[in-house]
C-alpha positions in Angstrom: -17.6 -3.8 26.5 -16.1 -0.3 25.9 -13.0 0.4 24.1 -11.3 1.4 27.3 -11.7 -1.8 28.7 -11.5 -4.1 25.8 -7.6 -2.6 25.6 -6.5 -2.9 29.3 -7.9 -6.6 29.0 -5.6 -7.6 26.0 -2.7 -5.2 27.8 -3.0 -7.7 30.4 -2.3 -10.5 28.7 1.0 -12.4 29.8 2.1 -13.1 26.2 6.2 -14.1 28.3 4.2 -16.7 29.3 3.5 -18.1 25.9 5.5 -20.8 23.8 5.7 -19.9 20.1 6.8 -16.7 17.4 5.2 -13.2 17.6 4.1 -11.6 14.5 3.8 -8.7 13.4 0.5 -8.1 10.8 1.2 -4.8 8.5 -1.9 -3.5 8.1 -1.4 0.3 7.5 -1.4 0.8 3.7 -3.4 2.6 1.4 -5.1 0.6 -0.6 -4.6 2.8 -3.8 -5.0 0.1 -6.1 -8.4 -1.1 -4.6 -10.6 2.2 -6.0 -11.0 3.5 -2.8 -11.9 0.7 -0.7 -10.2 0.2 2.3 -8.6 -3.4 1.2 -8.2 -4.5 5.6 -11.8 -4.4 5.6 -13.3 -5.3 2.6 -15.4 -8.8 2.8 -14.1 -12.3 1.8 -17.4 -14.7 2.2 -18.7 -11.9 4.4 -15.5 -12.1 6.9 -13.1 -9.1 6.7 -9.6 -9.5 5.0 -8.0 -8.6 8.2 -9.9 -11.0 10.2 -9.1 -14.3 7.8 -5.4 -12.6 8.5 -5.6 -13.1 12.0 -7.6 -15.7 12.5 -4.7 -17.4 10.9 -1.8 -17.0 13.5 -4.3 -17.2 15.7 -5.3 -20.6 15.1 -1.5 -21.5 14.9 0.5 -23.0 17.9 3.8 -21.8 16.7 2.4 -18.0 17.1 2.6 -16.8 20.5 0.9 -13.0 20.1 -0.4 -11.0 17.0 0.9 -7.3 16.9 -1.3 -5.3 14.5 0.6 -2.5 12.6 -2.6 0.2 11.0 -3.5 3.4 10.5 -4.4 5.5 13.3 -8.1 5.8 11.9 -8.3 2.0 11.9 -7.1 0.9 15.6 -10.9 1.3 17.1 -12.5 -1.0 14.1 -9.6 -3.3 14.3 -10.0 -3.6 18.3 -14.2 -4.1 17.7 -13.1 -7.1 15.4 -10.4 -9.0 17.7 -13.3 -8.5 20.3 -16.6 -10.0 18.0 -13.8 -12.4 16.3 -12.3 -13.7 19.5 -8.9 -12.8 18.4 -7.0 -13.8 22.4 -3.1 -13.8 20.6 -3.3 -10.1 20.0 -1.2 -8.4 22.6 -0.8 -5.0 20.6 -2.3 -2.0 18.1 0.3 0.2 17.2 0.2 2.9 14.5 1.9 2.7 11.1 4.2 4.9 9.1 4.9 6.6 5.6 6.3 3.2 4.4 5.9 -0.3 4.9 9.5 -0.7 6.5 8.5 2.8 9.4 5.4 0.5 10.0 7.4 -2.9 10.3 10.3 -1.0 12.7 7.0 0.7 14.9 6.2 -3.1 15.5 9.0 -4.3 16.3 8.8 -1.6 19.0 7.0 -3.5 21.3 8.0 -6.9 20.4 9.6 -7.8 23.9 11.3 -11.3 25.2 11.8 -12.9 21.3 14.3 -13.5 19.1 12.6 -14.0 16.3 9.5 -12.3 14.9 7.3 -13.1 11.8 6.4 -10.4 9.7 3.2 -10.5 7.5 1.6 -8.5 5.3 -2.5 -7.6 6.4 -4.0 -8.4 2.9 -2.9 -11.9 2.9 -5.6 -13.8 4.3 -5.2 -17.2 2.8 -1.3 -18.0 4.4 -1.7 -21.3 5.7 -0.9 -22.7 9.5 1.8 -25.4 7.4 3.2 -22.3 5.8 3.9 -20.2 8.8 5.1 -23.4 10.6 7.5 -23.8 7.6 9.1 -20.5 8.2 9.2 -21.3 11.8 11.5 -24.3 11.6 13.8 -22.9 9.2 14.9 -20.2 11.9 17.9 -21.6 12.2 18.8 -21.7 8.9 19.7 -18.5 8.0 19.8 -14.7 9.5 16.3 -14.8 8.0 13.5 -16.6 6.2 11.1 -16.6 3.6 8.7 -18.2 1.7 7.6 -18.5 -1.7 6.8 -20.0 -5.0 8.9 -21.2 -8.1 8.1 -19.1 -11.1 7.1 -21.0 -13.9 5.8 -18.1 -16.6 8.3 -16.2 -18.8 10.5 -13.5 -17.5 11.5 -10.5 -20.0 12.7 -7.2 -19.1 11.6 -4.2 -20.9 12.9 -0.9 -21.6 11.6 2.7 -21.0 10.1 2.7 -24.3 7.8 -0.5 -24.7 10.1 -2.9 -26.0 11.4 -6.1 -25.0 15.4 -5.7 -23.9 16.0 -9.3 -22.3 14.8 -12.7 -21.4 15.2 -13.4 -18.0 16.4 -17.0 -17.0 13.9 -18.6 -14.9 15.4 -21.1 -12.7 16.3 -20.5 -9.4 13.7 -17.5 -9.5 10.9 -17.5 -7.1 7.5 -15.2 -6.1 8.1 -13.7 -3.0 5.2 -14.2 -0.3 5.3 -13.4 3.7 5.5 -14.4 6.2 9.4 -13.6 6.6 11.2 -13.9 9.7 13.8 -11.8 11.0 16.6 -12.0 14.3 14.7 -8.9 16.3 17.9 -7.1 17.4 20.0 -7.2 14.4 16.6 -6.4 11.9 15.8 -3.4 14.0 19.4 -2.0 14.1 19.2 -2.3 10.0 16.1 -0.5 10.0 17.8 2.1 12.1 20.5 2.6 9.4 18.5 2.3 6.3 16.1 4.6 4.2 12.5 2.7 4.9 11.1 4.0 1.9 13.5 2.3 -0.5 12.7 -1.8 0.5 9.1 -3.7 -0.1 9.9 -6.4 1.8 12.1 -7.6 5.1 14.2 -10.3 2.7 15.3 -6.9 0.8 16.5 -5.2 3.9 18.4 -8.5 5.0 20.3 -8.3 2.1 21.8 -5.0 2.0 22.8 -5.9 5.4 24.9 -8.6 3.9 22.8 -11.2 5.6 22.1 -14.6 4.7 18.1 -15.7 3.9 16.3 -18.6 3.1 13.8 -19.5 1.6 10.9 -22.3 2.1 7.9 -23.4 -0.1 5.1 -20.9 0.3 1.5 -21.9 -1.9 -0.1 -20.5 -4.9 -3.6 -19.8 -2.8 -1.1 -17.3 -0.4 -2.0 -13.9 -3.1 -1.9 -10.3 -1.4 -5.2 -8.5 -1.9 -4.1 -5.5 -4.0 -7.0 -4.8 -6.9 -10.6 -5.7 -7.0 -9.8 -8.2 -8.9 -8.3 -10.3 -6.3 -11.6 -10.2 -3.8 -12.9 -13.0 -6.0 -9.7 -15.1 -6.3 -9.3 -15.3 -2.9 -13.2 -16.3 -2.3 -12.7 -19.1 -4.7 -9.9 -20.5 -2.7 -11.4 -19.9 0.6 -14.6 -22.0 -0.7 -12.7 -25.1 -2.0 -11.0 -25.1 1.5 -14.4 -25.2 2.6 -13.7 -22.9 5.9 -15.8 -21.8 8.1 -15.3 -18.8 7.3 -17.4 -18.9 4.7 -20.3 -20.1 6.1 
């Protein structure tokens, strides 16, 4: 099939027909901490990153379409993959920004008919069908949602000159993972009003609006690819799930 006609048959998908949450997938960063590999597309068990990532929400019942947010160089690699992975939630490829938040606001874009939408980042390919169904049923909860884990190591805050200024109490703190959900109409008017480049995530955003978030148990395994180091991490997890996808 030719790229022409592998997009006009996922344009002609009736995702209104669909029960369940879009998501977005951010997918359109740089990678500058991965020595110049391109971290979407570099191999887990011999399955790329941004496959395990779809594959996913795909597999999930409470995800009604995939948007993929990447770089404009990307979109024709990504589309060959949905194809040879059979990825049928993905409704749309759009192209990324500057910053993460230009990228998460070009999604939302095209996100029609929903409420709600998960966001996710692209190099988190271990997030769990429980964990996205967590952030799911909290919905209601709050303005927004996220999910996360306790932090159990020592905090300390240091100066600009290599010495220790504070120990940072602990309790209550967590380690901020995606998926987050936001309310569509109310995210994307505080987008609209907001510098992108100064947020890293959708919680951050949420709260300068004044808005109330929760937060839900994410998992350990749920790590963001960032250095090289992470490639084997996240093959050692994938193993003792014993997934398919690494056979």
């Amino acid at each position: 099939m030719n790229k022409l006609a592998f997009k006009l048959e996922y344009e002609a998908v009736n995702i209104t027909s669909n029960s369940g949450i879009p998501v977005i997938i951010v997918a359109a960063g740089n990678s500058t901490r991965m020595g110049g590999k391109n971290k979407q597309f570099t191999c887990l068990c011999g399955v790329p990153t941004i496959v395990h990532t779809m594959l996913a929400f795909e597999r999930c019942a409470a995800i009604s379409n995939i948007i993929v947010v990447t770089k404009r160089e990307d979109i024709n690699a990504i589309e060959e993959l949905c194809l040879n992975y059979q990825i049928s939630k993905l409704s749309d490829l759009v192209e990324g920004g500057d910053a993460r938040q230009q990228s998460v606001l070009n999604g939302l874009k095209v996100v029609k008919n929903a409420e709600h939408v998960l966001i996710h980042d692209g190099a988190r390919p271990l997030v769990s069908c429980e964990i996205i169904e967590r952030v799911c049923e909290s919905l209601g909860k709050a303005d927004g949602v996220i999910c996360g884990v306790p932090i159990v190591d020592t905090l300390k805050r240091t100066d600009d000159k290599g010495f220790v200024s504070k120990t940072i109490d602990r309790t209550n703190m967590i380690s901020v993972q995606t998926p987050q959900a936001v309310r569509v109409k109310e995210y994307t008017e505080l987008l609209n009003k907001c510098e992108l480049s100064a947020f890293t995530d959708d919680a951050s955003v949420l709260e300068m609006g004044g808005m109330s978030v929760a937060w839900v148990m994410g998992d350990k395994s749920n790590i963001k690819i960032t250095t090289p180091d992470d490639i084997a991490l996240a093959e050692f997890y994938l193993e003792r799930r014993g997934k398919n996808e690494c056979e």
